[in-house]
mmCIF file as gemmi writes it, N, C-alpha and C atoms, coordinates in Angstrom:
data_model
loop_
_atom_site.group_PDB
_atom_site.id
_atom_site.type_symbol
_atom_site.label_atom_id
_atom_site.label_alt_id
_atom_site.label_comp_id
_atom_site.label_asym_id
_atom_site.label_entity_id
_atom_site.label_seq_id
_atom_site.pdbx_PDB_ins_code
_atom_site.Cartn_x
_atom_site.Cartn_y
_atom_site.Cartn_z
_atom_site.occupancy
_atom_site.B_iso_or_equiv
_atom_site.pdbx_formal_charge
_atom_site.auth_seq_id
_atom_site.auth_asym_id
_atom_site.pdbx_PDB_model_num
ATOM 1 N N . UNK Axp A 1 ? 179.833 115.986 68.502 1 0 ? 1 A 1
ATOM 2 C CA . UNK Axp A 1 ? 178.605 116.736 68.597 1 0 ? 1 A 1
ATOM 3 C C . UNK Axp A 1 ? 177.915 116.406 69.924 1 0 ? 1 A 1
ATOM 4 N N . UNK Axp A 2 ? 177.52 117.389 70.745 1 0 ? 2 A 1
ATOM 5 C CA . UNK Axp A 2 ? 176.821 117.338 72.032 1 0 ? 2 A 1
ATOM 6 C C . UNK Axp A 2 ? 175.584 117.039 71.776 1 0 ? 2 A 1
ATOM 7 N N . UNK Axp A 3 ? 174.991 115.96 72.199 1 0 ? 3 A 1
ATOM 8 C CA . UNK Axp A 3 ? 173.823 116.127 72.467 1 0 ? 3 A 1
ATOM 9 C C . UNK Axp A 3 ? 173.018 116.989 73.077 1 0 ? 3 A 1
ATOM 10 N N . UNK Axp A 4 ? 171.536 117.355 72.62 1 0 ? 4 A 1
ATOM 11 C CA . UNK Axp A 4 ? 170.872 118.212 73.495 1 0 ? 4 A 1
ATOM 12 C C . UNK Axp A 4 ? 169.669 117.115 74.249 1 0 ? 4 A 1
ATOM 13 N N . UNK Axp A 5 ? 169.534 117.504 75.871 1 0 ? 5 A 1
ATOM 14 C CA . UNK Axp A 5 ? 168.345 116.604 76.132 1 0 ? 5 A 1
ATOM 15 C C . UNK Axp A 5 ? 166.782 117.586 76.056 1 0 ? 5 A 1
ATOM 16 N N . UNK Axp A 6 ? 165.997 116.686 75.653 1 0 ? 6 A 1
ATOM 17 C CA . UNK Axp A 6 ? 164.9 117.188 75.438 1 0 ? 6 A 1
ATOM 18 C C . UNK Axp A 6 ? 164.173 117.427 76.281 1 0 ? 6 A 1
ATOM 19 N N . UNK Axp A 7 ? 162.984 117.887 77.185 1 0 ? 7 A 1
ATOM 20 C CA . UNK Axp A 7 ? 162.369 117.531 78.711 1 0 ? 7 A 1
ATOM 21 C C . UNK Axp A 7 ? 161.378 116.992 78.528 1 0 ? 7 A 1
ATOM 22 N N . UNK Axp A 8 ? 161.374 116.181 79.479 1 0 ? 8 A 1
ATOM 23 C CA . UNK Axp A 8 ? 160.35 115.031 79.408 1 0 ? 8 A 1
ATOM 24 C C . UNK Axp A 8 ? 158.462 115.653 79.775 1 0 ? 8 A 1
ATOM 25 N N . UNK Axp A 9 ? 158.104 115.58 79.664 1 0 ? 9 A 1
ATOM 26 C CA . UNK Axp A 9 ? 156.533 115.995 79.913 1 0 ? 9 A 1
ATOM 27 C C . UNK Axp A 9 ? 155.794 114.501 80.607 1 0 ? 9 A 1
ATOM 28 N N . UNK Axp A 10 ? 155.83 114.327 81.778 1 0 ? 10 A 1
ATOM 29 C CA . UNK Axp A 10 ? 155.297 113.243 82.767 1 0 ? 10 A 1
ATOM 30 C C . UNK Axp A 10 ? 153.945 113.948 83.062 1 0 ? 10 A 1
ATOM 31 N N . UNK Axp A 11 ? 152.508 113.069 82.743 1 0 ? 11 A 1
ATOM 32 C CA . UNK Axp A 11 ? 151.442 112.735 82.827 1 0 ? 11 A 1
ATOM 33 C C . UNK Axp A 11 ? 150.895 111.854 84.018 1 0 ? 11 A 1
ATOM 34 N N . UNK Axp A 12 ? 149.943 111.722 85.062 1 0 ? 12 A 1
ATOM 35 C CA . UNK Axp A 12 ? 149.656 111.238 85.703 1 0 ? 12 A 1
ATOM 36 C C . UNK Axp A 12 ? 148.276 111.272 85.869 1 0 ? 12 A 1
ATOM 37 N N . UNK Axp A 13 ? 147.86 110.222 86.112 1 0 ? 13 A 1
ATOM 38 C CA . UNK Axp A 13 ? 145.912 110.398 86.027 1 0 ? 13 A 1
ATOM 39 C C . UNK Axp A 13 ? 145.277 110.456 87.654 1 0 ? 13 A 1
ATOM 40 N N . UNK Axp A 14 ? 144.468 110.271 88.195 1 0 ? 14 A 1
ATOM 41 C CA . UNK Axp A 14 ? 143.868 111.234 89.325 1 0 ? 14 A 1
ATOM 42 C C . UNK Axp A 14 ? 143.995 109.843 89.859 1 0 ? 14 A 1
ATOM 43 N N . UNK Axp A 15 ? 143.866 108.531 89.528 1 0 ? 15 A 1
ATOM 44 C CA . UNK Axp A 15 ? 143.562 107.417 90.505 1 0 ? 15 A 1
ATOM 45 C C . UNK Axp A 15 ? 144.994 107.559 90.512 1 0 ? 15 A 1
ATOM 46 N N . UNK Axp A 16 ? 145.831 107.18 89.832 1 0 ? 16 A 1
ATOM 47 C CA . UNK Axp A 16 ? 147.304 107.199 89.84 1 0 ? 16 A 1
ATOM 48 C C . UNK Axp A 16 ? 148.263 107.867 90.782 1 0 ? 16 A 1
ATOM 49 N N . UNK Axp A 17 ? 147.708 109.301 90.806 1 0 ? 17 A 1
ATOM 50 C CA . UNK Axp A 17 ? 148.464 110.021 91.815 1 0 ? 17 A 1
ATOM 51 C C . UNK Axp A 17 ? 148.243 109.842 93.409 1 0 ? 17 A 1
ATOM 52 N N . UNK Axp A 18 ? 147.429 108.692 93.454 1 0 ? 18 A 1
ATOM 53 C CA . UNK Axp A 18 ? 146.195 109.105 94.94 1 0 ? 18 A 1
ATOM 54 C C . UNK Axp A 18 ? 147.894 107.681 95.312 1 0 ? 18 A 1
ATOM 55 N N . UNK Axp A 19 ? 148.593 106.854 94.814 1 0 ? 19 A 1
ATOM 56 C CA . UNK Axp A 19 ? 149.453 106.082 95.395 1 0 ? 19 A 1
ATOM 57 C C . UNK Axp A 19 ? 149.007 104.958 95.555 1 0 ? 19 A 1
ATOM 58 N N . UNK Axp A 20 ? 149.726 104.057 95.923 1 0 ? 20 A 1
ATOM 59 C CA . UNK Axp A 20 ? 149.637 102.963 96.368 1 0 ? 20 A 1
ATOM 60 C C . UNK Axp A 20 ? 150.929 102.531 97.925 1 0 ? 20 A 1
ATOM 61 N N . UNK Axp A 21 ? 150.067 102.358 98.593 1 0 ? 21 A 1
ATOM 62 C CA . UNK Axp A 21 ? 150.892 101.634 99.831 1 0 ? 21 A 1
ATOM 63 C C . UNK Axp A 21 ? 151.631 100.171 99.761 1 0 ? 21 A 1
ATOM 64 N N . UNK Axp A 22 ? 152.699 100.453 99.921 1 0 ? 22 A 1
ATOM 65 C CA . UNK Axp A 22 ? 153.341 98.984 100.016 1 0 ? 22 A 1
ATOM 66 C C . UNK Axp A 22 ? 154.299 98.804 101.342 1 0 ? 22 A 1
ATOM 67 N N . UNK Axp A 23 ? 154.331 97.892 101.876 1 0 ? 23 A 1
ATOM 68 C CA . UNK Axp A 23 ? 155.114 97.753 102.858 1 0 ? 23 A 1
ATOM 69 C C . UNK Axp A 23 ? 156.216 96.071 102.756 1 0 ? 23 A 1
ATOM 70 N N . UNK Axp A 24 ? 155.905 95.241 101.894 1 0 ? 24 A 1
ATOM 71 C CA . UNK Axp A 24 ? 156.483 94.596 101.22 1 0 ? 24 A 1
ATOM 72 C C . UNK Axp A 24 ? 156.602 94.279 99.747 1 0 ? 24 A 1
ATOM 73 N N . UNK Axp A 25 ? 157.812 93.494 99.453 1 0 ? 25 A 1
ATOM 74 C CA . UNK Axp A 25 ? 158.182 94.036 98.127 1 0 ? 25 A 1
ATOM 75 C C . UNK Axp A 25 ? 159.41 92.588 98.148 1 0 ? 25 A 1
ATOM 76 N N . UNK Axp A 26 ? 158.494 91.94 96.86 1 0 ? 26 A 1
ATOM 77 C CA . UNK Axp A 26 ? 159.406 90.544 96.689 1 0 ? 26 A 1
ATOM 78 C C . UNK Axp A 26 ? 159.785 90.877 95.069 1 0 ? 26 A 1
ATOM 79 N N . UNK Axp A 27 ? 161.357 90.404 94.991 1 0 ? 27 A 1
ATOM 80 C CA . UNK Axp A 27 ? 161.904 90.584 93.905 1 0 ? 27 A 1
ATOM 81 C C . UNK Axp A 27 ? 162.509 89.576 93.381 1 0 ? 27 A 1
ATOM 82 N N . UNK Axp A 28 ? 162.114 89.334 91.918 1 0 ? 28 A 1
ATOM 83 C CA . UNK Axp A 28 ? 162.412 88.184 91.3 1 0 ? 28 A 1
ATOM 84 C C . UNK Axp A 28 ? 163.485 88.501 89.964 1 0 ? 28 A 1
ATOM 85 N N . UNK Axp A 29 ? 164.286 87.693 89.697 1 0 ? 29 A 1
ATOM 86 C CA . UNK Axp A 29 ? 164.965 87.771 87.961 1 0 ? 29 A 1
ATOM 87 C C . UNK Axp A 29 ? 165.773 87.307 86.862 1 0 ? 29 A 1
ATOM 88 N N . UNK Axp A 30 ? 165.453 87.292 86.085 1 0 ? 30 A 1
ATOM 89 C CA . UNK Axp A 30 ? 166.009 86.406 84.933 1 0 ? 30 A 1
ATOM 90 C C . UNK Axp A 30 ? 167.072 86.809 84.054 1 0 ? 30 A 1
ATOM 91 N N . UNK Axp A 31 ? 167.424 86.609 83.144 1 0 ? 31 A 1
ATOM 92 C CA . UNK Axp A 31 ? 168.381 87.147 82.611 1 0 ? 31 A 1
ATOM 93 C C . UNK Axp A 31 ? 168.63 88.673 81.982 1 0 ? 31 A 1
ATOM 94 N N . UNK Axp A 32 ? 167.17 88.72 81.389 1 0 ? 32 A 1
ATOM 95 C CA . UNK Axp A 32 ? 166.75 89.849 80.63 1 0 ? 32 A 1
ATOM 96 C C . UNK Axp A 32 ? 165.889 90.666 81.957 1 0 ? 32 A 1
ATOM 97 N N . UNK Axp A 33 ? 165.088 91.096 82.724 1 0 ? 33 A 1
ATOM 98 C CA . UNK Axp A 33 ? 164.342 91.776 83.205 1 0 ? 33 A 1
ATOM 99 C C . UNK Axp A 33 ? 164.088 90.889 84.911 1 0 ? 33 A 1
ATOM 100 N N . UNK Axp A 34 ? 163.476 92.146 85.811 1 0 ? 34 A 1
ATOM 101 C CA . UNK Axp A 34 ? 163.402 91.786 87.35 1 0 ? 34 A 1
ATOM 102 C C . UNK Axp A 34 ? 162.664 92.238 87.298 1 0 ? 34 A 1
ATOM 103 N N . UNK Axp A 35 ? 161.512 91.204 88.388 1 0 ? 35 A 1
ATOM 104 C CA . UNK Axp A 35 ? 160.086 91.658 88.553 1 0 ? 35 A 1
ATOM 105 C C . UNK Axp A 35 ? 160.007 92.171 90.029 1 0 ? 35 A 1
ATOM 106 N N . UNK Axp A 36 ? 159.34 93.164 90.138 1 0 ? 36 A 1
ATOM 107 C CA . UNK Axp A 36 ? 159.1 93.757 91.528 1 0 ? 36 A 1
ATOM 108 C C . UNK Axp A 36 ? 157.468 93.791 91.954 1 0 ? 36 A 1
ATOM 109 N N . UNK Axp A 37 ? 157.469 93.153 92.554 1 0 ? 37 A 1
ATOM 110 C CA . UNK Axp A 37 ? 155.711 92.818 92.838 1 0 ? 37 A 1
ATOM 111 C C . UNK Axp A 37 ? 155.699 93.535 94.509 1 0 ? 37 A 1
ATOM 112 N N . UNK Axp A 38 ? 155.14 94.344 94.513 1 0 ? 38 A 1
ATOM 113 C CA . UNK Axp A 38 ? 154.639 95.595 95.768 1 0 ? 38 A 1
ATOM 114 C C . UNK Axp A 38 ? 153.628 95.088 96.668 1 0 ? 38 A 1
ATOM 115 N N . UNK Axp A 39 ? 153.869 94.691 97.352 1 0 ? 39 A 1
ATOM 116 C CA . UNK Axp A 39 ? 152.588 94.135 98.456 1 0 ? 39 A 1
ATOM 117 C C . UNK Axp A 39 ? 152.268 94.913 99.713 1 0 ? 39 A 1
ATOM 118 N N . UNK Axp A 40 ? 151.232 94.256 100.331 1 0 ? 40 A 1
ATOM 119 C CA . UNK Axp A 40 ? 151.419 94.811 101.575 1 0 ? 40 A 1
ATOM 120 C C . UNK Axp A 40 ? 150.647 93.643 103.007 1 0 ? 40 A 1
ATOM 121 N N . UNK Axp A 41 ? 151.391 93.653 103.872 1 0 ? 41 A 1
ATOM 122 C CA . UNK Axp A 41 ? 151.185 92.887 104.659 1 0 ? 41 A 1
ATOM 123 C C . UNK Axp A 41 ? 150.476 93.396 105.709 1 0 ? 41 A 1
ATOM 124 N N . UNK Axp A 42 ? 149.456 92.956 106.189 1 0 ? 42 A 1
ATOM 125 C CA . UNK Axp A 42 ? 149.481 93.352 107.591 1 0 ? 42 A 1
ATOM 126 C C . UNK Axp A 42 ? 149.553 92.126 108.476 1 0 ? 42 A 1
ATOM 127 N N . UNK Axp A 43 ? 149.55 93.077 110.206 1 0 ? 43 A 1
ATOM 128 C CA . UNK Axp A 43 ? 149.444 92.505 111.248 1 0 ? 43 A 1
ATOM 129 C C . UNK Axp A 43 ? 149.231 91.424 111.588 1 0 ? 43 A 1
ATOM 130 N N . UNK Axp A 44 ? 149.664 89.743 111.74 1 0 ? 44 A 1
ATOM 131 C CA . UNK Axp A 44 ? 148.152 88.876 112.712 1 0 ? 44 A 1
ATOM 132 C C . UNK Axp A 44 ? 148.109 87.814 110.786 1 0 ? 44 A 1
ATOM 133 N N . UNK Axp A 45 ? 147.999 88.845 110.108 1 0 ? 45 A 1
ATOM 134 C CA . UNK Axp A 45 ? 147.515 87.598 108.99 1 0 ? 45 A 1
ATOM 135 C C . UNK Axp A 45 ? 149.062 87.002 108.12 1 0 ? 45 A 1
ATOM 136 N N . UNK Axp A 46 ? 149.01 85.649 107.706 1 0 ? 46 A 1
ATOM 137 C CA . UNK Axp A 46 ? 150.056 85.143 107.183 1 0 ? 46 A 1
ATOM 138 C C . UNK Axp A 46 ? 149.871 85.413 105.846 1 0 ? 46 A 1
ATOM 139 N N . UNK Axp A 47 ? 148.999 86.047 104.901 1 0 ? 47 A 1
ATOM 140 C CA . UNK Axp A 47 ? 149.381 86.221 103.445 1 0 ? 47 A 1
ATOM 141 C C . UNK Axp A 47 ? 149.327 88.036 103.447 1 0 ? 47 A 1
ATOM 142 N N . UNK Axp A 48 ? 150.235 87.939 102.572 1 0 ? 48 A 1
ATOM 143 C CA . UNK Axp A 48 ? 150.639 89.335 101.791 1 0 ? 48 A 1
ATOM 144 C C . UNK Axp A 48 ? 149.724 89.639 100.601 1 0 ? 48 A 1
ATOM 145 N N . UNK Axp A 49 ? 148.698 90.784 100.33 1 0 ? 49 A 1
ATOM 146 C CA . UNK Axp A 49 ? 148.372 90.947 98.715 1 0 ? 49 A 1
ATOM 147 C C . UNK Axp A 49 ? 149.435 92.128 97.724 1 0 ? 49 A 1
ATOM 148 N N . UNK Axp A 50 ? 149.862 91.081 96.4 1 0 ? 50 A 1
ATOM 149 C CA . UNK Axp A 50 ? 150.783 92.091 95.693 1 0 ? 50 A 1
ATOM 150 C C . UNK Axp A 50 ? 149.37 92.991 95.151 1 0 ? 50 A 1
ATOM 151 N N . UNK Axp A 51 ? 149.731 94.614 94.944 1 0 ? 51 A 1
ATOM 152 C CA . UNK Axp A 51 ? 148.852 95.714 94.565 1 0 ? 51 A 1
ATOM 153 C C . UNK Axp A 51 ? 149.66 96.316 93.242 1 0 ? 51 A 1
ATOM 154 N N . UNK Axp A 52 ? 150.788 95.972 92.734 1 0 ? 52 A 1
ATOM 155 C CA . UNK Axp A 52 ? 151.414 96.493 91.88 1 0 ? 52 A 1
ATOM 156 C C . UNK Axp A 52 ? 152.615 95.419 91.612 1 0 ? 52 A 1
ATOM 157 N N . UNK Axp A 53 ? 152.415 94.922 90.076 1 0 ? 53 A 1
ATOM 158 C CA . UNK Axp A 53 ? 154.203 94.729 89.501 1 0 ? 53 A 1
ATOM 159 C C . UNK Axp A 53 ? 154.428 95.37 88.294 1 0 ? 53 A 1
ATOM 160 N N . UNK Axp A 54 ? 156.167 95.09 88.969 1 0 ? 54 A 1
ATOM 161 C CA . UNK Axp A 54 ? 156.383 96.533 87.685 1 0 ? 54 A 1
ATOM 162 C C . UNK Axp A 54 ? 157.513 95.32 87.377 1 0 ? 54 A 1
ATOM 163 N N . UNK Axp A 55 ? 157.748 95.441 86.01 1 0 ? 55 A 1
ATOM 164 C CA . UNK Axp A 55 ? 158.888 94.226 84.896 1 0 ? 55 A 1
ATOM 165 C C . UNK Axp A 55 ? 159.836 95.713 84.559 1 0 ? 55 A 1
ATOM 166 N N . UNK Axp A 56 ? 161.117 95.649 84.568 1 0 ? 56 A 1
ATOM 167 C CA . UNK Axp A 56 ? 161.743 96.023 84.76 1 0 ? 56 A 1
ATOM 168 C C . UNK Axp A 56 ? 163.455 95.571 83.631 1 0 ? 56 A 1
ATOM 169 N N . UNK Axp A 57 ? 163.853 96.465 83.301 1 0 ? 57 A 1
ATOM 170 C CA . UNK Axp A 57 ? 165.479 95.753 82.71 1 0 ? 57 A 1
ATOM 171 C C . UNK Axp A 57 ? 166.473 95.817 83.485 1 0 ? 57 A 1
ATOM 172 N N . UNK Axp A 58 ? 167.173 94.848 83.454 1 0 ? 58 A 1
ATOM 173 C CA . UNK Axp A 58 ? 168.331 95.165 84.368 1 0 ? 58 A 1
ATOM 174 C C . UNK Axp A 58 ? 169.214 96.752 84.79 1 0 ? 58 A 1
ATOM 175 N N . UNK Axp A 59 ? 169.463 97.149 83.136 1 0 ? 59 A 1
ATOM 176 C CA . UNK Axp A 59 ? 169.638 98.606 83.011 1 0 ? 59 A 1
ATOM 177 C C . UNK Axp A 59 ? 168.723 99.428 83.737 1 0 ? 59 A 1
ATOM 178 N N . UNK Axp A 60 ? 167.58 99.111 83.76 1 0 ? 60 A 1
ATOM 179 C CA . UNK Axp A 60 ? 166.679 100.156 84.303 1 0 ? 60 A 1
ATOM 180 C C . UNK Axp A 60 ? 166.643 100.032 85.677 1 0 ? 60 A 1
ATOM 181 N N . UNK Axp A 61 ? 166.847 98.465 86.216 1 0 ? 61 A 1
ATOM 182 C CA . UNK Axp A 61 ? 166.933 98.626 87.754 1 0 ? 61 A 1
ATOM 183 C C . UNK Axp A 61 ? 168.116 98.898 88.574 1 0 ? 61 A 1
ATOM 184 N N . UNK Axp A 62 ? 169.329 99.152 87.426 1 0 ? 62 A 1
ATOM 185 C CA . UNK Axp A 62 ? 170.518 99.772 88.285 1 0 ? 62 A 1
ATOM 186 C C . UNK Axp A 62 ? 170.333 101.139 88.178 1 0 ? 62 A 1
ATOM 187 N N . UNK Axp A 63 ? 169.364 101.979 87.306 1 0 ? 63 A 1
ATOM 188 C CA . UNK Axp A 63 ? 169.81 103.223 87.305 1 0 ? 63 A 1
ATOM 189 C C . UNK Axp A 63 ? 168.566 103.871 88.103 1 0 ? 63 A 1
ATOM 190 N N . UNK Axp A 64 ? 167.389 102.756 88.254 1 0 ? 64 A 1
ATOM 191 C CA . UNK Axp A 64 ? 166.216 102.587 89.817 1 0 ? 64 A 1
ATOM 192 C C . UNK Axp A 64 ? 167.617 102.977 91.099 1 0 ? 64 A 1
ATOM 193 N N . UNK Axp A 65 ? 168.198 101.717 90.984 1 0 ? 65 A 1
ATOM 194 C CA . UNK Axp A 65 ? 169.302 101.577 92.098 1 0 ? 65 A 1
ATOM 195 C C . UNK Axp A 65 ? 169.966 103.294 92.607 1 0 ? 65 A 1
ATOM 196 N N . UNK Axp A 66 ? 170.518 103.346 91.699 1 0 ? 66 A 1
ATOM 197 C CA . UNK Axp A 66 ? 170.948 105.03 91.646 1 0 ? 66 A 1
ATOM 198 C C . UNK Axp A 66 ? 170.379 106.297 92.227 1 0 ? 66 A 1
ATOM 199 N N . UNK Axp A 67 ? 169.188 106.034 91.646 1 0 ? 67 A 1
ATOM 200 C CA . UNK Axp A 67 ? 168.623 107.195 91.855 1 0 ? 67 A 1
ATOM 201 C C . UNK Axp A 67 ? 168.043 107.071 92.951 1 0 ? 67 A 1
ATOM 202 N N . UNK Axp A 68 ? 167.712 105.909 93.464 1 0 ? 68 A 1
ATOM 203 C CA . UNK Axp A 68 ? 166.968 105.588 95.091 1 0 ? 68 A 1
ATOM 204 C C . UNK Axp A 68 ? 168.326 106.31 95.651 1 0 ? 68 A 1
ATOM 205 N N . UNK Axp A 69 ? 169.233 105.52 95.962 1 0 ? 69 A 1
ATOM 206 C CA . UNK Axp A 69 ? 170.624 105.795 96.451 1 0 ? 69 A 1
ATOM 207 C C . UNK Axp A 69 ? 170.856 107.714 96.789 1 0 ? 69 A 1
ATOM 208 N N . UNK Axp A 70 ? 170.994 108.207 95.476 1 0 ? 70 A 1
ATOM 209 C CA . UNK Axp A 70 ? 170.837 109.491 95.392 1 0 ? 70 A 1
ATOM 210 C C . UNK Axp A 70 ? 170.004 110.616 96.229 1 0 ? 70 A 1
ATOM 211 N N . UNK Axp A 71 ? 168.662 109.909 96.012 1 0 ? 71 A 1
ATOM 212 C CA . UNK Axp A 71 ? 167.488 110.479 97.378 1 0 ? 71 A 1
ATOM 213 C C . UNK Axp A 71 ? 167.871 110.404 98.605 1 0 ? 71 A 1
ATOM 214 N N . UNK Axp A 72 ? 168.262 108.894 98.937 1 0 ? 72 A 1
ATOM 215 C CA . UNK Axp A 72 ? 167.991 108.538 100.017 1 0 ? 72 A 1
ATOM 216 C C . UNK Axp A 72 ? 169.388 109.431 100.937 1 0 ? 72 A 1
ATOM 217 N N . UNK Axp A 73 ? 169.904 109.311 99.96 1 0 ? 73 A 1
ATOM 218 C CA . UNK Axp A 73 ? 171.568 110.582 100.809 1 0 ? 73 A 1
ATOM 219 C C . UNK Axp A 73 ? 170.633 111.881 100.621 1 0 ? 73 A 1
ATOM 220 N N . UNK Axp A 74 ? 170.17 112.158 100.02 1 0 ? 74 A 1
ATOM 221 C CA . UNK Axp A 74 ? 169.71 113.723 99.98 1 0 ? 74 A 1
ATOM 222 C C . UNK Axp A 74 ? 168.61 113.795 101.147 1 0 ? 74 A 1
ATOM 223 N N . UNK Axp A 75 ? 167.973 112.807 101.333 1 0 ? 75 A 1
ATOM 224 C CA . UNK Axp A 75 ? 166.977 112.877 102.277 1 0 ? 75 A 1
ATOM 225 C C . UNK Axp A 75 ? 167.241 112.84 104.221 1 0 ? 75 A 1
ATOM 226 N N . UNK Axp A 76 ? 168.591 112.12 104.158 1 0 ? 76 A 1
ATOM 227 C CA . UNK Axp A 76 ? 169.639 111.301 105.447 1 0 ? 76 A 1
ATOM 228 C C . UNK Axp A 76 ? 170.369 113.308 105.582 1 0 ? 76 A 1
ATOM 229 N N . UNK Axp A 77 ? 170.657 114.138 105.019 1 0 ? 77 A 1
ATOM 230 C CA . UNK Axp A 77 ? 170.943 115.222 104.807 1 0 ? 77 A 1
ATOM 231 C C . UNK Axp A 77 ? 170.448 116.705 105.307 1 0 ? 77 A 1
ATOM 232 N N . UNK Axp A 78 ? 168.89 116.138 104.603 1 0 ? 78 A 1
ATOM 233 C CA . UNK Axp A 78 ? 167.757 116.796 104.959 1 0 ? 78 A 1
ATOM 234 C C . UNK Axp A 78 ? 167.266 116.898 106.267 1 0 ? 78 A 1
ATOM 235 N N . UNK Axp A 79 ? 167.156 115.621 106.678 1 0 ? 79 A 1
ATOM 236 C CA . UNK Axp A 79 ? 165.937 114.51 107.818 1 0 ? 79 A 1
ATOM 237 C C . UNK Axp A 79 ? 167.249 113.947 108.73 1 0 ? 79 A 1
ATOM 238 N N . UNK Axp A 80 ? 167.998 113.661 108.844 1 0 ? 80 A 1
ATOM 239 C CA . UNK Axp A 80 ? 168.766 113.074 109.801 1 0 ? 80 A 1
ATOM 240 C C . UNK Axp A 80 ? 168.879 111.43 109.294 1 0 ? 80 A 1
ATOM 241 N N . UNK Axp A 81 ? 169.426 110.933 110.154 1 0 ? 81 A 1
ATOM 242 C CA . UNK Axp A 81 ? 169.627 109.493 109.424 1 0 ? 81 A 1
ATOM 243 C C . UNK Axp A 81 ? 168.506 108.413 109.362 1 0 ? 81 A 1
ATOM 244 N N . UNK Axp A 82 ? 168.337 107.911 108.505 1 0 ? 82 A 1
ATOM 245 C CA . UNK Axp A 82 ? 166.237 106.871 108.96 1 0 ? 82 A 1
ATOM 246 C C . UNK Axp A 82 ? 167.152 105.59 109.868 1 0 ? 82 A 1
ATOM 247 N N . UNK Axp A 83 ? 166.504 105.888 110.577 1 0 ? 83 A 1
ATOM 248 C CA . UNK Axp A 83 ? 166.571 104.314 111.396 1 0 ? 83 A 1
ATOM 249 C C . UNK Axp A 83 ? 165.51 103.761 111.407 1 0 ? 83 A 1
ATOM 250 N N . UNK Axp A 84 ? 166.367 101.985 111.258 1 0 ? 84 A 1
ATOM 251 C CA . UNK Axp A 84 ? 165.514 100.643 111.159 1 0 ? 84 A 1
ATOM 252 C C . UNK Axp A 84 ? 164.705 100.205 112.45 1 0 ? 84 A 1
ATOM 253 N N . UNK Axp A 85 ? 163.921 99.817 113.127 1 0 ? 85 A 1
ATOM 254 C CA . UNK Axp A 85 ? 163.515 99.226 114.393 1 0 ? 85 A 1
ATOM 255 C C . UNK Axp A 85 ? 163.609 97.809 114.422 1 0 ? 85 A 1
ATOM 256 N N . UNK Axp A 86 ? 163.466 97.18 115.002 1 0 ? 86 A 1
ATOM 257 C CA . UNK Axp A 86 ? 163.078 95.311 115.373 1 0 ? 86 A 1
ATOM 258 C C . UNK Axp A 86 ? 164.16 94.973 114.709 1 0 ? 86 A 1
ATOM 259 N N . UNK Axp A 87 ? 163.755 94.611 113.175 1 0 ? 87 A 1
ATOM 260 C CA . UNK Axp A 87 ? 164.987 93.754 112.554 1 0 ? 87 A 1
ATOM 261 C C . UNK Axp A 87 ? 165.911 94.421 111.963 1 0 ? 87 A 1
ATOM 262 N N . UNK Axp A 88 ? 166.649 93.412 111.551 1 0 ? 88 A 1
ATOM 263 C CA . UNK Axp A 88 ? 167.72 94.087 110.302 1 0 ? 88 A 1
ATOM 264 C C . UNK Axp A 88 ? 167.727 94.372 109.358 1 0 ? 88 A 1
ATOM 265 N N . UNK Axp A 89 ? 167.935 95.932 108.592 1 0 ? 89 A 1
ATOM 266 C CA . UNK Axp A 89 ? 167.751 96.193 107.9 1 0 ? 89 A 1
ATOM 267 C C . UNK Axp A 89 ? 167.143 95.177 106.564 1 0 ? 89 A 1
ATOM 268 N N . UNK Axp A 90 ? 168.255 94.299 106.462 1 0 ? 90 A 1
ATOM 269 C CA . UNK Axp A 90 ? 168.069 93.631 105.094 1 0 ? 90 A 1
ATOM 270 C C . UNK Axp A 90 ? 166.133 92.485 105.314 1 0 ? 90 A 1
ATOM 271 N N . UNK Axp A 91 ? 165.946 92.511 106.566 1 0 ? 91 A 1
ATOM 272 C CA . UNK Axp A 91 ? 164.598 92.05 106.768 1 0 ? 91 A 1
ATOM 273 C C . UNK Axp A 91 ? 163.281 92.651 106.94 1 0 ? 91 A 1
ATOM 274 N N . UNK Axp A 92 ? 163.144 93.788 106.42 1 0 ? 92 A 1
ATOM 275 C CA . UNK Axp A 92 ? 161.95 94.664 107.17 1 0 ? 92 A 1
ATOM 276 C C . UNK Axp A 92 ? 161.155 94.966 105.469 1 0 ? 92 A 1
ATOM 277 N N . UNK Axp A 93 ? 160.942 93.471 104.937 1 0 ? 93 A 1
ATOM 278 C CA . UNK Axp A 93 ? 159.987 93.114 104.07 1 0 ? 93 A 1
ATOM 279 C C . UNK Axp A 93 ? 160.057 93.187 102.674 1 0 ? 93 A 1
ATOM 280 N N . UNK Axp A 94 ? 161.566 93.276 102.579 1 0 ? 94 A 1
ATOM 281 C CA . UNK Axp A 94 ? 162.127 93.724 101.193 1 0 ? 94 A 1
ATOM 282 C C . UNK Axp A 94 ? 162.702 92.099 101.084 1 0 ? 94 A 1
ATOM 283 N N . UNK Axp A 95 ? 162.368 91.21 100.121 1 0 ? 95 A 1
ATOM 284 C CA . UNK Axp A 95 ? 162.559 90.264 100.29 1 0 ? 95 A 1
ATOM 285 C C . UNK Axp A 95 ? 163.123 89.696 98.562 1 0 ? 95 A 1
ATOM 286 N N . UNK Axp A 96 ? 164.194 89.071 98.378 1 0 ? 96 A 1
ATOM 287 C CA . UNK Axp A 96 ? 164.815 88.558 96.912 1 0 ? 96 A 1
ATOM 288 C C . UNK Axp A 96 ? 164.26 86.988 96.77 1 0 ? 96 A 1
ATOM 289 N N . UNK Axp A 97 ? 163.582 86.474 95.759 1 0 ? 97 A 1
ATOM 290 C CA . UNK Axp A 97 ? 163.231 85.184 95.521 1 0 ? 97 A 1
ATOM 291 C C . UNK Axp A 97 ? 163.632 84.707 94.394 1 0 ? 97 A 1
């Protein structure tokens, strides 16, 4: 028997949609779930403030994984390829702890 999928109905409230800026993003995890705490750094000062964490399941952050993945080819497609500046990729504030 096929499943049928149902459609989802996504809600968003007015502060919610206005975003949040992040430009760093430290990731932590345990056996069961990975925490992603969204920060943002600026210029000149040595601390970062996190503005958002999101707890996460492993399942949920490979199929995060995916679907970033998915965009980001659709977007490299769209837009041409994103290039990194200064550092290397794996350093430009995306950081695993």
């Amino acid at each position: 028997m096929e499943e049928q999928k149902q459609p989802i109905n996504v809600e968003i409230s007015e502060k919610e949609s206005e975003g949040i800026y992040s430009n760093f993003v430290l990731i932590a995890h345990s056996h069961s779930e990975f925490i992603l705490d969204f920060a943002r750094i600026l210029p000149g000062l040595p601390k970062a403030r996190v503005f958002s964490r999101i707890v996460m399941t492993p399942q949920h952050v490979r199929l995060l994984l995916n679907a970033l993945d998915d965009n980001l080819k659709k977007y490299e497609e769209k837009f041409g390829k994103i290039k990194v500046f200064g550092r290397e990729e794996h350093e430009m504030g995306f950081k695993q702890v």
